[in-house]
C-alpha positions as CSV (number, residue, x, y, z in Angstrom):
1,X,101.3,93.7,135.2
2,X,101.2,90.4,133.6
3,X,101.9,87.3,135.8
4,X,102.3,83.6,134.3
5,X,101.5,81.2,136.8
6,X,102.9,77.6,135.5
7,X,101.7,74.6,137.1
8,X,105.3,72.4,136.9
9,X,103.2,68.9,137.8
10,X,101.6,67.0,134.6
11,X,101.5,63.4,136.9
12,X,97.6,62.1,137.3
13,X,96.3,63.2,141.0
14,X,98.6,66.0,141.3
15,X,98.0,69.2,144.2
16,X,100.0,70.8,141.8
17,X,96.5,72.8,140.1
18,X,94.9,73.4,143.4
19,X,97.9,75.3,144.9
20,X,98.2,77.2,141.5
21,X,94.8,78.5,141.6
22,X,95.3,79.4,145.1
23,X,98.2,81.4,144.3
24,X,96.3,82.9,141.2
25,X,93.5,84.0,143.2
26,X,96.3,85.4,146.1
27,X,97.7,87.0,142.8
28,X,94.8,88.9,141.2
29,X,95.4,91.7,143.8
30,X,97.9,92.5,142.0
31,X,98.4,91.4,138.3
32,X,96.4,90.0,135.7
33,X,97.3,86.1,135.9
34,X,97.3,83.8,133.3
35,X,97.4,80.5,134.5
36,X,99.4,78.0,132.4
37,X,99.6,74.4,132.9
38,X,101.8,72.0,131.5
39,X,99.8,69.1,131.5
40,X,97.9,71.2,129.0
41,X,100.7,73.0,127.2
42,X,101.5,68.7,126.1
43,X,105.4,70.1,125.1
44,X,107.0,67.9,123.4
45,X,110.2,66.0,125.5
46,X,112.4,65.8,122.8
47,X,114.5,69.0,122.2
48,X,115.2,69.8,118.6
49,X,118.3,71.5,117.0
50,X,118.5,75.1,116.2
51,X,117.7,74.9,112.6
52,X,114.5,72.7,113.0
53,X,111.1,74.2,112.7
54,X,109.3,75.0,115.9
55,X,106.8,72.6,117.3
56,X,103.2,74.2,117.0
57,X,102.7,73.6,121.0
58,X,106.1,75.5,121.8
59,X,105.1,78.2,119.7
60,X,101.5,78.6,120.9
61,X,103.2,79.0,125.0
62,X,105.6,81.1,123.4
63,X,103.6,84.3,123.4
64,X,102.1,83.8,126.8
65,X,105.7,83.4,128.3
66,X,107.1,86.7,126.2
67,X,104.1,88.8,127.8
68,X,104.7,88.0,131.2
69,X,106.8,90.6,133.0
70,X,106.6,88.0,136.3
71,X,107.0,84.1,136.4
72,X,105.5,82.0,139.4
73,X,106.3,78.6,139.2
74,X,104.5,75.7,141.4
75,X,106.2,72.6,141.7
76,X,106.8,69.7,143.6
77,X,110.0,67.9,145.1
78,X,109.8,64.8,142.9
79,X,113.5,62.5,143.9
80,X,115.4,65.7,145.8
81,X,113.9,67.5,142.4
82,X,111.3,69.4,140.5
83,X,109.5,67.3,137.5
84,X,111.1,66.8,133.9
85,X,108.3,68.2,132.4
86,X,108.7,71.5,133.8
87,X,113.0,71.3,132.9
88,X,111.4,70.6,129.6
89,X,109.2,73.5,129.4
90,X,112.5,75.9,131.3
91,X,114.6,74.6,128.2
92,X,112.2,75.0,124.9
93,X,112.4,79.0,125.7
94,X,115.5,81.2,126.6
95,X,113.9,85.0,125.6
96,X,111.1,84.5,127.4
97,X,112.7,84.7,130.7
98,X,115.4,87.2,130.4
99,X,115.6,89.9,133.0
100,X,112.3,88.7,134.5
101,X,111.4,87.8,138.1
102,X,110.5,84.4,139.3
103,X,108.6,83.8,142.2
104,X,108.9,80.0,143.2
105,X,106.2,78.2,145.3
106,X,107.2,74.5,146.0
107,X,105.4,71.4,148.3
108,X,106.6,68.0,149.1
109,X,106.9,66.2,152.2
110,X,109.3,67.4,155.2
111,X,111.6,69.5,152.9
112,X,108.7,71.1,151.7
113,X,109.9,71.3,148.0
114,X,113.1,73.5,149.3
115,X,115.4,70.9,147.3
116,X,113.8,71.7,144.0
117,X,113.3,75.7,144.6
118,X,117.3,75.4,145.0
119,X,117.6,73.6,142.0
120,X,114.9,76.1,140.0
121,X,117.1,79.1,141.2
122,X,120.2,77.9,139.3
123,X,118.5,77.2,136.1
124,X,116.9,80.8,136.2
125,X,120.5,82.2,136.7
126,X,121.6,80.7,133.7
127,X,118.5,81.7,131.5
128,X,118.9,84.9,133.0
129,X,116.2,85.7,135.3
130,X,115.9,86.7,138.5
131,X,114.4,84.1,141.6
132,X,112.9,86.4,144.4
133,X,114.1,85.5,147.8
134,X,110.8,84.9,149.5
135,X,109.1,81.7,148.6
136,X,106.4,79.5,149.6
137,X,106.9,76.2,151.0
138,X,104.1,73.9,151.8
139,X,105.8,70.9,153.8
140,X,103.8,67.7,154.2
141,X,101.4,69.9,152.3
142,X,98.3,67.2,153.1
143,X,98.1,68.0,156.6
144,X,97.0,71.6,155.3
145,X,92.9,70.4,154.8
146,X,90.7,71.1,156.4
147,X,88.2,68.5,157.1
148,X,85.2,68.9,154.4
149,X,89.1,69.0,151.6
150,X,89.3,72.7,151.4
151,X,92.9,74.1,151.3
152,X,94.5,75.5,153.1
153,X,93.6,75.3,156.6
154,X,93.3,79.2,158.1
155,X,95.7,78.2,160.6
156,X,98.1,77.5,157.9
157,X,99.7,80.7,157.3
158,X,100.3,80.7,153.8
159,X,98.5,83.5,152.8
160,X,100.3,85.7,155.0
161,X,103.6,83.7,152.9
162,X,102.4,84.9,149.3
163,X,101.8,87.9,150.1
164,X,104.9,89.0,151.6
165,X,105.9,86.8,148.0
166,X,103.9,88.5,145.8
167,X,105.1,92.0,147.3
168,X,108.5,91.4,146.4
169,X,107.5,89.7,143.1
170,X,105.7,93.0,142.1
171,X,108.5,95.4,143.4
172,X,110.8,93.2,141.3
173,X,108.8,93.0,137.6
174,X,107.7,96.7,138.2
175,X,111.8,97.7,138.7
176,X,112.5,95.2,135.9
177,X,109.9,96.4,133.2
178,X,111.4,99.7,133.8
179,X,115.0,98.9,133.3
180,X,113.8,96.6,130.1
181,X,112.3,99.8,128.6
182,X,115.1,102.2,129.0
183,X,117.7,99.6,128.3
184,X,116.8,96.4,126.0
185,X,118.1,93.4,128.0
186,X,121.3,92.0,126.0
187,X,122.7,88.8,126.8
């Protein structure tokens, strides 16, 4: 099974990329991840009407979002909220993430990103996908180092986190991918 991994952070300095390869390397166990990063992806910010021609960088991340049968979004608490640019990534596609399961792995200070994963889970309703119940939350995520920088600290638990996660995500996209294939999703 196919896993997108999107990195929600594009700000300079970010932990955003660090916590996404964690995650990726958690996920391999189980699916083959691609990781995709927004800072990369460079969507445009300005949303276009229907009848305009797609922008070549939202039609390259198309393809990579329609083969996914599992989403995992990282992202920060940024203001009580996640980051524009990953709103502005959520609202170039609609297809993409019909009847699919999103796992949603947030950091920030106290809160731990728990504001934005709220947020996240109504904007999935409405484009039709399905937020798993188990997240990760890295609060004060910095304290999480160990002292020569690596992440995270063993004490930290997360692993044991993502993979309780990850199980759910899989159960999820596995009962999904079956339900897309003997019923097309309709809207």
């Amino acid at each position: 099974m196919r896993l997108a991994v999107i990195i929600g952070s594009t700000r300079h300095g970010r932990f955003g990329p660090t916590l996404a390869h964690w995650l990726a390397e958690q996920a391999a166990k189980q699916f083959t991840v691609d990781l995709i990063d927004l800072a990369a992806a460079d969507l445009p910010t300005t949303l276009l009407d229907t009848d305009d021609p797609t922008p070549a960088e939202v039609a390259v991340l198309a393809p990579r979002l329609a083969a996914a049968e599992a989403f995992a979004v990282v992202t920060p608490e940024l203001n009580s909220g996640y980051p524009a640019p990953l709103k502005t990534a959520l609202d170039w596609y609609y297809e993409e993430w019909h009847a699919k399961p999103v796992a949603i792995v947030s950091y920030g200070r106290e809160s731990g990103g728990l504001l934005a994963t709220a947020q996240l889970r109504q904007v999935f309703t409405e484009l039709q996908a399905v937020t798993i119940r188990n997240t990760v939350t890295l609060p004060c995520y910095w304290e999480q180092f160990t002292a020569d920088g690596d992440w995270p600290r063993p004490s930290a638990g997360y692993e044991a986190q993502a993979k309780l996660m990850l199980d759910q995500l899989v159960w999820w996209a596995q009962a999904l991918r079956d339900a897309r294939t003997k019923r097309p999703y309709q809207p």
